[in-house]
C-alpha positions as CSV (number, residue, x, y, z in Angstrom):
1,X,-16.1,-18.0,13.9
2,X,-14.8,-21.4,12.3
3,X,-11.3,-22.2,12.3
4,X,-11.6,-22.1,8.5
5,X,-12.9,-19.1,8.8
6,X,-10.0,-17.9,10.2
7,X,-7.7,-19.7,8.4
8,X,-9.5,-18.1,5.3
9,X,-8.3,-14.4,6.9
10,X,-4.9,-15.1,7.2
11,X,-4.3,-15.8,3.2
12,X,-4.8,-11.8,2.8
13,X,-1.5,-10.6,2.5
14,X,-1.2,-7.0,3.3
15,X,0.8,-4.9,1.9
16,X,1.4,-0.8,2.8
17,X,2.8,1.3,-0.3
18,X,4.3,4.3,1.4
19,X,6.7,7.2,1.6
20,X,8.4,9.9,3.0
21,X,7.7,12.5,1.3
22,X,5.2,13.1,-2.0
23,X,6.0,12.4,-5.4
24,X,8.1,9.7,-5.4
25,X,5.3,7.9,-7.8
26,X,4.0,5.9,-4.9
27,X,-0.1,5.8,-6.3
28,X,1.3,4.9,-9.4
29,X,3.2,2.1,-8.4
30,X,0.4,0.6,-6.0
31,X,-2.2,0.6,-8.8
32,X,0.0,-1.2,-11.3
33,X,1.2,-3.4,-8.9
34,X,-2.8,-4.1,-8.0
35,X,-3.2,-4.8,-11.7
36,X,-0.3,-7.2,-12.4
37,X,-1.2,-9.1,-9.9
38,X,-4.5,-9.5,-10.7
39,X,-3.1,-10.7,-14.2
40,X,-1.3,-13.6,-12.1
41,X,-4.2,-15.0,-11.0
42,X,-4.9,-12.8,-7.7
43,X,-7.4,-10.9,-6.4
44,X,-6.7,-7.4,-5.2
45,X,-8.3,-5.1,-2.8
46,X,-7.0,-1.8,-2.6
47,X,-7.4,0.5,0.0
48,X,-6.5,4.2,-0.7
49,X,-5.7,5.6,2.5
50,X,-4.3,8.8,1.3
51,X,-6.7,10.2,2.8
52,X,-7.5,14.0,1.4
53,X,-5.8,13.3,-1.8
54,X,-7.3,9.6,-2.6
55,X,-6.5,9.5,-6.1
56,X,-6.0,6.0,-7.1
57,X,-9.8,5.8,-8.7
58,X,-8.3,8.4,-11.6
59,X,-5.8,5.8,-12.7
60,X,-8.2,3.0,-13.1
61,X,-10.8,5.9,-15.1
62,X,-13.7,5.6,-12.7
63,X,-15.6,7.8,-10.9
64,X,-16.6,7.0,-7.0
65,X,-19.5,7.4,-5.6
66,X,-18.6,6.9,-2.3
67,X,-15.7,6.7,0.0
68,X,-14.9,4.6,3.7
69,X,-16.0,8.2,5.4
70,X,-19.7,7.2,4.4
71,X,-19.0,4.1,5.7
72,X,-18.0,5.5,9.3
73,X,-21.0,8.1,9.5
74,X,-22.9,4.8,8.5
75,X,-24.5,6.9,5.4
76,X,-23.6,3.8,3.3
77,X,-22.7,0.2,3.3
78,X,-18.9,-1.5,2.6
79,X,-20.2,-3.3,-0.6
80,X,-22.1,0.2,-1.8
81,X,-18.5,2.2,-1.7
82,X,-16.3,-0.8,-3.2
83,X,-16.0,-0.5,-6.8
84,X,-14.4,-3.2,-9.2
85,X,-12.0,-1.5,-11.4
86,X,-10.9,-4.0,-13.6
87,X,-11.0,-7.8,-13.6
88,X,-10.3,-8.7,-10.0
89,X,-9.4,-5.5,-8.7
90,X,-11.4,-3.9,-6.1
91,X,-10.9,-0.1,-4.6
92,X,-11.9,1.3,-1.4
93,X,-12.3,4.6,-2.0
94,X,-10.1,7.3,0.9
95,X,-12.4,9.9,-0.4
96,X,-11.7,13.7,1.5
97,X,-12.5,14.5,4.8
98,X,-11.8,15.7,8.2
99,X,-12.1,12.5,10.4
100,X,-8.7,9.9,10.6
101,X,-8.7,7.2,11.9
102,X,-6.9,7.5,15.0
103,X,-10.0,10.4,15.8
104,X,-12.6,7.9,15.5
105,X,-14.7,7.5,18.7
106,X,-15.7,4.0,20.4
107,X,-19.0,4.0,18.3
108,X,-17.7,4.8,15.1
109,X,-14.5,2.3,16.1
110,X,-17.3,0.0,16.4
111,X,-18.9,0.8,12.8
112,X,-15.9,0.5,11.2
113,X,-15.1,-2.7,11.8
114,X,-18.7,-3.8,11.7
115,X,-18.8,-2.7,8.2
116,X,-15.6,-4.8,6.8
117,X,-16.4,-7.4,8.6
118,X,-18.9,-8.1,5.3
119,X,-16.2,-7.9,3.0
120,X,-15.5,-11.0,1.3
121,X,-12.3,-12.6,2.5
122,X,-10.8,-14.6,-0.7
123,X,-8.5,-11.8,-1.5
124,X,-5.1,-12.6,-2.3
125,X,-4.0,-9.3,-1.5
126,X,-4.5,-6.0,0.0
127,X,-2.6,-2.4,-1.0
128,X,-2.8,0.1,1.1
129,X,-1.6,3.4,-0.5
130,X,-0.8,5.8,2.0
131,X,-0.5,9.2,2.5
132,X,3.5,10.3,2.9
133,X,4.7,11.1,5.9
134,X,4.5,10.8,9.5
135,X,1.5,11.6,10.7
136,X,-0.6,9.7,12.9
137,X,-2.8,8.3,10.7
138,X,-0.4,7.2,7.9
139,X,1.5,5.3,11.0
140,X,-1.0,3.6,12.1
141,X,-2.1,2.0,8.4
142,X,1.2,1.3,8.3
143,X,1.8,-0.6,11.1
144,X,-1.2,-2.3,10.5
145,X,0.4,-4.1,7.4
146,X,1.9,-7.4,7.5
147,X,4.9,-5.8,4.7
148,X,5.9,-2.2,4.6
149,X,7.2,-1.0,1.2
150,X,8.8,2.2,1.4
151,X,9.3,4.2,-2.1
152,X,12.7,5.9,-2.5
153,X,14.2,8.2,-5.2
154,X,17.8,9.2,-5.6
155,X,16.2,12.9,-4.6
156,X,18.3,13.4,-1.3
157,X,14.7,15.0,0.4
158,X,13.2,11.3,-0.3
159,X,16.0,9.4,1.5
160,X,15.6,12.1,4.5
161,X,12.3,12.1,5.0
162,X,12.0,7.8,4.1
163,X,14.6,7.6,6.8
164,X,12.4,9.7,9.4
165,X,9.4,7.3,8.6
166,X,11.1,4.0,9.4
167,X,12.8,5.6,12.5
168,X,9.5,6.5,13.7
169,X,7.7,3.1,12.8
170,X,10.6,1.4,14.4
171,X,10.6,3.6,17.5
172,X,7.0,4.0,18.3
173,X,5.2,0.8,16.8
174,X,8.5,-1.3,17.1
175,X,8.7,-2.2,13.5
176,X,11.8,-3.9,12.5
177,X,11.4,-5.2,8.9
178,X,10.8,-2.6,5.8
179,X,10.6,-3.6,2.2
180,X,12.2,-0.8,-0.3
181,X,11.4,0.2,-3.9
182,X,13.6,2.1,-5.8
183,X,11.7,4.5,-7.8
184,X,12.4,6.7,-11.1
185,X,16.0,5.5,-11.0
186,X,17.9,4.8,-14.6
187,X,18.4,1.5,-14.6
188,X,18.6,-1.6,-12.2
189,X,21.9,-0.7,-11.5
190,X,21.3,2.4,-9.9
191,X,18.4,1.0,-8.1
192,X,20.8,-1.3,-6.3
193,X,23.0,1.3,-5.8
194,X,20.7,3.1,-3.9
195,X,19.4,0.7,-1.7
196,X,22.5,-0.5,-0.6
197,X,23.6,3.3,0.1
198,X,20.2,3.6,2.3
199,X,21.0,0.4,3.9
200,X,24.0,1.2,4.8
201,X,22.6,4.9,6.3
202,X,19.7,3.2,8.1
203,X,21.4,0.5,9.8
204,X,24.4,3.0,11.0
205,X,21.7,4.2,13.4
206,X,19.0,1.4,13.6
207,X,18.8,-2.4,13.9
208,X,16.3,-3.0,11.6
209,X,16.2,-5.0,8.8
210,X,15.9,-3.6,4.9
211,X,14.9,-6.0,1.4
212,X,15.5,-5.4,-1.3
213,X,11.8,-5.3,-3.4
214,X,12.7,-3.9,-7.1
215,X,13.2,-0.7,-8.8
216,X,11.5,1.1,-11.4
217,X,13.5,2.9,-14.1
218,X,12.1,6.6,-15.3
219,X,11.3,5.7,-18.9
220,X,9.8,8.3,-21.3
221,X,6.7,5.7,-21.6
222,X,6.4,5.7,-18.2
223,X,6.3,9.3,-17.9
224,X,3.6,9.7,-20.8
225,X,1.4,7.1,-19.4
226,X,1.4,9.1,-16.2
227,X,0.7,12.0,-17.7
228,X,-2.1,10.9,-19.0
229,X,-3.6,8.9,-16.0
230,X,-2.8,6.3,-17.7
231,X,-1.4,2.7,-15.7
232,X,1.3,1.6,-17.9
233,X,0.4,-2.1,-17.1
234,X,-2.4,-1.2,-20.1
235,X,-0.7,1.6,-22.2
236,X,2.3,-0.5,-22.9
237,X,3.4,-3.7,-20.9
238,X,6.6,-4.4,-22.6
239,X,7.9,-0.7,-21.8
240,X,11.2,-1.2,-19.5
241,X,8.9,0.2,-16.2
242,X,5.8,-2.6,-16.8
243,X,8.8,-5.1,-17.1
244,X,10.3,-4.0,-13.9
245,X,6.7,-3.6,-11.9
246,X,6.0,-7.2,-13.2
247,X,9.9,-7.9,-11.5
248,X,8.4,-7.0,-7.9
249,X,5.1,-8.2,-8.1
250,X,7.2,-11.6,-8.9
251,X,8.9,-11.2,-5.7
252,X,5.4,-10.1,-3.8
253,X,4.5,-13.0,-4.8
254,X,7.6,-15.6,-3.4
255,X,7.2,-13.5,-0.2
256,X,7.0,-15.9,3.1
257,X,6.4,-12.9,5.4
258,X,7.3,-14.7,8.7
259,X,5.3,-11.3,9.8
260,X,2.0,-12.8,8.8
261,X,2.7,-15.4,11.9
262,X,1.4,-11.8,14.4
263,X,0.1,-9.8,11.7
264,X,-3.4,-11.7,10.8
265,X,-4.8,-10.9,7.5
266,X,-7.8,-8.7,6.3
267,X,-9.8,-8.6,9.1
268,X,-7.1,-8.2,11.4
269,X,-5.6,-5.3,9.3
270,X,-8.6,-3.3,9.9
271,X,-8.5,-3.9,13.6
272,X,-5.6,-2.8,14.2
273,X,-6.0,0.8,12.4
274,X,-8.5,1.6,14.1
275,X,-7.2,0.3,17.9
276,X,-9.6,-2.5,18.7
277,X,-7.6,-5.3,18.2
């Protein structure tokens, strides 16, 4: 491989959306997020690694006809699953099935990374919307990601369960660096609130270091965009959430991720999901 080659790799910044717990608006936010930034001038892959409940393809209106398990059983190519779903934003389907990633044998290991190895590697950026949680395979596309942004409501559960996930990450993958978004939250007031308040819970019992990314006020627009699948980057972009979404994709976007310096870019990513790097 050329050194430009590489070079080219490296400009993929990746980026896990994640959770503790579900419905803290996590899909939501990723495909907004995906779509702003297209809007900016990037290109966006997004990989929906909820895995079971892949849902970001309803959001964008389209229909899937495949997902990255056709890809592993080698039923299908990379390009024949990845769908455009608007101007500069790809999706790799999760699709539903039984295999994760951290089950794959040395053959299918193999596949995998045979298969995005053909993906082009001028994207800008890639999402990966998790699953919530702690299991094995949402840790692992996690870790994986050069930024982890962890979605956090004032719900007391969400704060529980977001603080289990970042003690795990930090205690089994050594993670030391989470980015936070505050999430259906009145105002930016109360978003800062709350981060400080789970800053100042996390780091009573970790050294690890928390930013600040943004938060996202729970506006009636919001809610009736949502209701009706429905990115609120295209029903209305002046509503107070699309003004705070384009906030954070503002600050994506001014992100030096010393993290990147270890953490390669899309190629590497995939590597390191699925143990071969």
């Amino acid at each position: 491989m050329s050194y430009s080659g590489v070079f080219k790799q490296q400009q993929t910044k990746t980026i896990s959306i994640t959770s503790g717990k579900g419905g803290v608006g996590k899909t939501t936010i990723t495909a907004n997020l995906a779509l702003r930034l297209s809007q900016t001038g990037n290109k966006v892959l997004i990989f929906d690694g909820d895995l079971g409940m892949a849902n970001v393809d309803i959001l964008y209106g389209v229909k899937p006809t495949g997902s990255i398990y056709d890809v592993i059983r080698g039923e299908r190519t990379i390009h024949e699953v990845m769908i455009e779903v608007a101007k500069d934003v790809f999706l790799i389907p999760g699709g539903s099935g039984i295999l994760e990633f951290n089950n794959l044998n040395g053959f299918q290991r193999r596949a995998m990374i045979e298969a995005v190895g053909q993906l082009p590697q001028d994207f800008d950026y890639l999402l990966i919307d998790t699953a919530p949680g702690i299991a094995e395979n949402v840790l692992y596309l996690n870790a994986a990601a050069q930024t982890i942004a962890v979605v956090i409501t004032p719900d007391p559960a969400s704060l529980a369960d977001s603080y289990a996930l970042i003690k795990v990450l930090h205690q089994k993958y050594r993670e030391n660096k989470f980015s936070i978004i505050c999430n259906q939250v009145r105002n930016e007031t109360e978003g800062v609130g709350l981060y400080q308040r789970f800053n100042d819970v996390v780091n009573k019992f970790l050294y690890i270091g928390l930013d600040y990314m943004g938060s996202i006020p729970m506006d009636p627009i919001l809610r009736n965009a949502t209701q009706l699948n429905r990115l609120i980057m295209r029903h209305d972009s002046s509503s107070e959430s699309a003004k705070a979404l384009k906030k954070i994709c503002t600050e994506i976007e001014c992100m030096n991720d010393r993290r990147s310096v270890t953490k390669g870019g899309l190629q590497m990513f995939w590597e390191q999901v699925v143990g071969v790097a």
